[in-house]
C-alpha positions in Angstrom: -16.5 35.3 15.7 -18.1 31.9 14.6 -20.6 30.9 17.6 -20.9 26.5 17.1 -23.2 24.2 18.7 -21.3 21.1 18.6 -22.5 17.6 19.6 -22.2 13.7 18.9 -22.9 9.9 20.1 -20.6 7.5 20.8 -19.2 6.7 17.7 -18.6 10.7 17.3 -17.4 11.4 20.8 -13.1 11.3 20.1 -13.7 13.5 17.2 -16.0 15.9 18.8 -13.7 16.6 21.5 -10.5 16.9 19.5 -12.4 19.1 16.7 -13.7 21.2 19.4 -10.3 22.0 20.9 -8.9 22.5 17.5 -11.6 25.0 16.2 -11.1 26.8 20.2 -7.6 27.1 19.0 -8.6 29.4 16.1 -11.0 31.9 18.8 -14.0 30.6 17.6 -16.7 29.6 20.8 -17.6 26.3 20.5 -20.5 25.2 23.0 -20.8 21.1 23.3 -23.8 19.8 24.2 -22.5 16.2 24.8 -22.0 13.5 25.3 -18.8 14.2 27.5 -18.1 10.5 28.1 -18.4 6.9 25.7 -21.8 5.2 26.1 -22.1 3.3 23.3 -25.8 3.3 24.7 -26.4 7.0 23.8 -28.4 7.6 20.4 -27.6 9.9 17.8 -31.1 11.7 17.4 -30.9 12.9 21.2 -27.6 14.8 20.7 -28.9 16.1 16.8 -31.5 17.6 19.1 -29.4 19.1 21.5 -27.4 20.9 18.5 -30.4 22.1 16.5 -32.3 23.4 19.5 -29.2 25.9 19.7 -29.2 27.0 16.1 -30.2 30.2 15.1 -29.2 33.0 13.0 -26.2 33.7 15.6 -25.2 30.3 16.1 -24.3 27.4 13.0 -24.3 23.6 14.1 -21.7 20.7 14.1 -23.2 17.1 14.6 -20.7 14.1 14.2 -21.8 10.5 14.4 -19.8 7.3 12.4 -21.3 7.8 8.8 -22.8 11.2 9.2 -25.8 9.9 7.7 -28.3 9.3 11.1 -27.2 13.1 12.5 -28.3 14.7 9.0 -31.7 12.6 9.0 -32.5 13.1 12.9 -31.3 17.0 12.4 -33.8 17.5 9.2 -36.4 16.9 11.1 -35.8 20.1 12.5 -38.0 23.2 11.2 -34.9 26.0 10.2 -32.2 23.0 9.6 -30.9 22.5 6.9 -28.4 19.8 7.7 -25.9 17.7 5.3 -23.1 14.8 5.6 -19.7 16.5 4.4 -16.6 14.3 3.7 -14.0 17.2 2.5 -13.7 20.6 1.9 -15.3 20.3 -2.1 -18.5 18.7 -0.5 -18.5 21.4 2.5 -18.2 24.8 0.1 -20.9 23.2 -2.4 -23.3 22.6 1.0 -22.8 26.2 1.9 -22.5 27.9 -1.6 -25.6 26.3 -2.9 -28.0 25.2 -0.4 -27.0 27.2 2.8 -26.3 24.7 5.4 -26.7 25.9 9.0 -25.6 22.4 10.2 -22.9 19.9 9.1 -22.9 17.0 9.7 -19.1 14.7 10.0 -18.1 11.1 9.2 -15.9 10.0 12.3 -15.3 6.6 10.8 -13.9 8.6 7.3 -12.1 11.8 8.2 -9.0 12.7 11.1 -10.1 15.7 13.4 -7.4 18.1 10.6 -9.4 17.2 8.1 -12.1 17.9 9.7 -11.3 20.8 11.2 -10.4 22.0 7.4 -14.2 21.0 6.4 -15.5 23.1 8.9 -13.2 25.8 8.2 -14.1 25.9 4.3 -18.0 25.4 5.3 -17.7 28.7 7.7 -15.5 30.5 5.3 -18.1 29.9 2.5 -20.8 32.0 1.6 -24.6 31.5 0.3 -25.0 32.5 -3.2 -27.8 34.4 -2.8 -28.9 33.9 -6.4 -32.3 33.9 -7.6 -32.7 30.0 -8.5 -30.9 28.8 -4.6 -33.1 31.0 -2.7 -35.9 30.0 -4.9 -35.5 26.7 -3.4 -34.6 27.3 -0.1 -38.1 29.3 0.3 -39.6 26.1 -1.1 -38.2 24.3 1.4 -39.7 26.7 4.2 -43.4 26.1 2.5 -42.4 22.3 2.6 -41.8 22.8 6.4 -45.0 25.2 7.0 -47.2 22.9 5.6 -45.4 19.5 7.0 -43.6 20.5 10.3 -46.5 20.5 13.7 -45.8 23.1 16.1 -45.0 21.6 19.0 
């Protein structure tokens, strides 16, 4: 069973809840960290936060925000995240297949909660291809992090 950390701001909040139920509906256990009502006072890195403090090797992420672009920055910041902005279900499998994405991050302004239910779906579904030149890179990433990311 898929294990989700799911959370967004304001601009993100009617998807989040409606993707939430919808990915429920298909026995997966969603936890959302919030918001759980519209401030459009609340800030996206807060909530990116929230999610990526919950992701581990049991537990993927699910950050939603109007572009998608300020939840993939503020989650990146993250040592162990590698987060990216998918649009459709082409751009979710490539995240996964190539780069191993343990967070995704939505476009509420650009996608209905089906369609982005289906882009989570494809991004679960998918696996890392494990082959020499991606997790080349992915341990190159981990030096960037060891040498760049301060223990906090």
């Amino acid at each position: 069973m898929d294990k989700l950390a799911i959370g967004s701001d304001h601009g993100g909040l009617e998807l989040k809840n409606k993707l939430a139920r919808l990915l429920e509906a298909k026995s997966m256990q969603v936890e959302d960290v919030g918001p759980y009502e519209y401030d459009k006072e609340d800030d996206y890195p807060d909530y990116a936060g929230k999610v990526c403090n919950k992701v581990d090797n049991g537990k993927k992420g699910i950050l939603i925000c109007k572009s998608g672009h300020g939840m993939a920055i503020a989650a990146n910041k993250f040592k162990g995240i590698r987060a990216s902005v998918c649009w459709n279900e082409d751009s979710a499998e490539k995240a996964k297949k190539d780069d191993d994405i343990n967070v995704i991050c939505l476009p509420a302004e650009m996608i209905s909660a089906n369609e982005a239910a289906g882009i989570v779906l494809k991004w679960l579904e998918t696996p890392f291809e494990s082959i020499e030149r991606r997790t080349r890179r992915l341990k190159k990433i981990e030096k960037i992090e060891d040498k760049n990311f301060k223990k906090g």
